[in-house]
C-alpha positions as CSV (number, residue, x, y, z in Angstrom):
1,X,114.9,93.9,103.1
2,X,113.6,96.8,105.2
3,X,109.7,98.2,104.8
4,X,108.9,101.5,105.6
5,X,105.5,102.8,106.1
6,X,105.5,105.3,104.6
7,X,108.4,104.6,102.1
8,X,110.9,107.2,102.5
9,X,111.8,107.3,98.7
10,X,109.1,108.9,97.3
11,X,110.0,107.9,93.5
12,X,107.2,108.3,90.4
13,X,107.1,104.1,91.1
14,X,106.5,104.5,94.7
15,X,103.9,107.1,94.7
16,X,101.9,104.8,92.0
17,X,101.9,102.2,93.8
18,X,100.2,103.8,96.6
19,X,97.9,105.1,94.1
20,X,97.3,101.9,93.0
21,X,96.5,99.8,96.5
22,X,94.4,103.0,97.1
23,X,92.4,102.8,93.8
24,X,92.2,98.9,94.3
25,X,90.5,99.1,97.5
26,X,88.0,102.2,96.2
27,X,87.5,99.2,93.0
28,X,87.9,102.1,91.0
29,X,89.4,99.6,87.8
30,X,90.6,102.4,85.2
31,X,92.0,103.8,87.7
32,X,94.3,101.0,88.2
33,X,94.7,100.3,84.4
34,X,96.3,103.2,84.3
35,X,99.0,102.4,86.3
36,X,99.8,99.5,84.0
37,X,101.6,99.1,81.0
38,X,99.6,97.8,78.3
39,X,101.2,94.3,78.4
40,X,101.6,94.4,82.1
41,X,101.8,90.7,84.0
42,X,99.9,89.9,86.7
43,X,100.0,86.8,89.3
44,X,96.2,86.2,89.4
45,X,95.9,84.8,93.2
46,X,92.5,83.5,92.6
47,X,92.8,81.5,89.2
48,X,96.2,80.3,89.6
49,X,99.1,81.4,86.5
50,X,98.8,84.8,85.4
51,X,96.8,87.6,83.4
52,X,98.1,89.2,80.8
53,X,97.4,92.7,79.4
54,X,94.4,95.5,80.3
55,X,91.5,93.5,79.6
56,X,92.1,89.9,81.3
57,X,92.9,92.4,84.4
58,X,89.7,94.4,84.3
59,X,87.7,90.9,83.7
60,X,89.4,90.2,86.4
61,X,89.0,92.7,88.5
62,X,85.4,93.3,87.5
63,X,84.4,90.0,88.6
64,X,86.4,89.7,92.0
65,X,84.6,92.3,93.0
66,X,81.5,91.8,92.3
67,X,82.0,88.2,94.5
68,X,84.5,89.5,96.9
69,X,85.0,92.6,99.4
70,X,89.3,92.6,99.3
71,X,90.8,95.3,101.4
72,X,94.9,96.1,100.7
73,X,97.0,97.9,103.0
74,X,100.5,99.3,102.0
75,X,102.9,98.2,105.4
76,X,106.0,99.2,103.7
77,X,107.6,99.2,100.5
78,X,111.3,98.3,100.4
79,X,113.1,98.8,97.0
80,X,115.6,96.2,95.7
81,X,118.8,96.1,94.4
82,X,117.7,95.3,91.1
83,X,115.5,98.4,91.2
84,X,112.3,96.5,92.0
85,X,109.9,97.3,94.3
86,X,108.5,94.7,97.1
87,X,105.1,95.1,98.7
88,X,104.5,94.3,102.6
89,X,100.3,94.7,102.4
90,X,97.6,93.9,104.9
91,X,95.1,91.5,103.0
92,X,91.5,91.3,104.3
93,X,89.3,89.2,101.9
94,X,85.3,89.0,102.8
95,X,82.6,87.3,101.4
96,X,80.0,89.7,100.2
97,X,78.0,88.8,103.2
98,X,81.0,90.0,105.3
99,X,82.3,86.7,106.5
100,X,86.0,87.1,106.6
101,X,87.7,84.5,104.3
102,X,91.1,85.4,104.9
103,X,93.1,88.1,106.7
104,X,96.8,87.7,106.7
105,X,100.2,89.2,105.1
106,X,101.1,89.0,101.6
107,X,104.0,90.5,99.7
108,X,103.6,91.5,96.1
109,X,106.9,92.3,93.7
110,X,106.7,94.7,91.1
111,X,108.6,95.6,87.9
112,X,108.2,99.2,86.8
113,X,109.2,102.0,85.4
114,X,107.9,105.8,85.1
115,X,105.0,105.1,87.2
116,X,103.9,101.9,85.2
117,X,103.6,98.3,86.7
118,X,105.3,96.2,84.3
119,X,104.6,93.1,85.8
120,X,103.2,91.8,90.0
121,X,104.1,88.8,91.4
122,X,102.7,87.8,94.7
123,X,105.5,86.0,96.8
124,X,103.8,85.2,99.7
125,X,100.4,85.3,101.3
């Protein structure tokens, strides 16, 4: 697999997701909701398992921010063979205080279609 930053193919799917990490890290939460299909699956990285639908993900959301200070950057997006799209981001996590609490790489997988996220699995990080 081979990132790009910025992805070449500017798809519907691509441009989302940009418009998604970029609405995640302004914690603007309708914003992202509207990227997702109404029965969208999400790994939740905090919890463990995964959320299901709009309003376990705004909970979510909601309350990660209110404890936590997460900042995404897009690396490169490669697209698979099977037509989904993989995720290299920049994950900075801080305490609300600002103490960093982690600060790595993490790769997210996405199912989609027309510019909706049908589903996000975090693969690595």
């Amino acid at each position: 697999m081979v990132f790009s930053a910025p992805c070449a193919d500017r798809t519907p799917d691509v441009l989302a997701l940009y418009a998604l990490y970029d609405a995640f890290n302004a914690r603007a939460v309708e914003q992202i909701l509207a990227r997702l299909a109404p029965d969208v699956v999400w790994t939740d990285w905090l919890g463990g398992g995964q959320l299901h639908g709009h309003a376990a993900l705004a909970d979510h959301w909601h309350g990660q921010f209110l404890a936590l200070d997460p900042q995404a950057a897009v690396r490169g997006i490669a697209i698979e063979d099977d037509g989904r799209l993989t995720v290299s981001v920049h994950l900075v996590v801080r305490a609300r205080d600002g103490t960093i609490l982690g600060d790595g790489a993490v790769t997210h997988r996405y199912r989609m279609g027309d510019g909706k996220v049908f589903s996000m699995v975090a693969v690595g990080g």
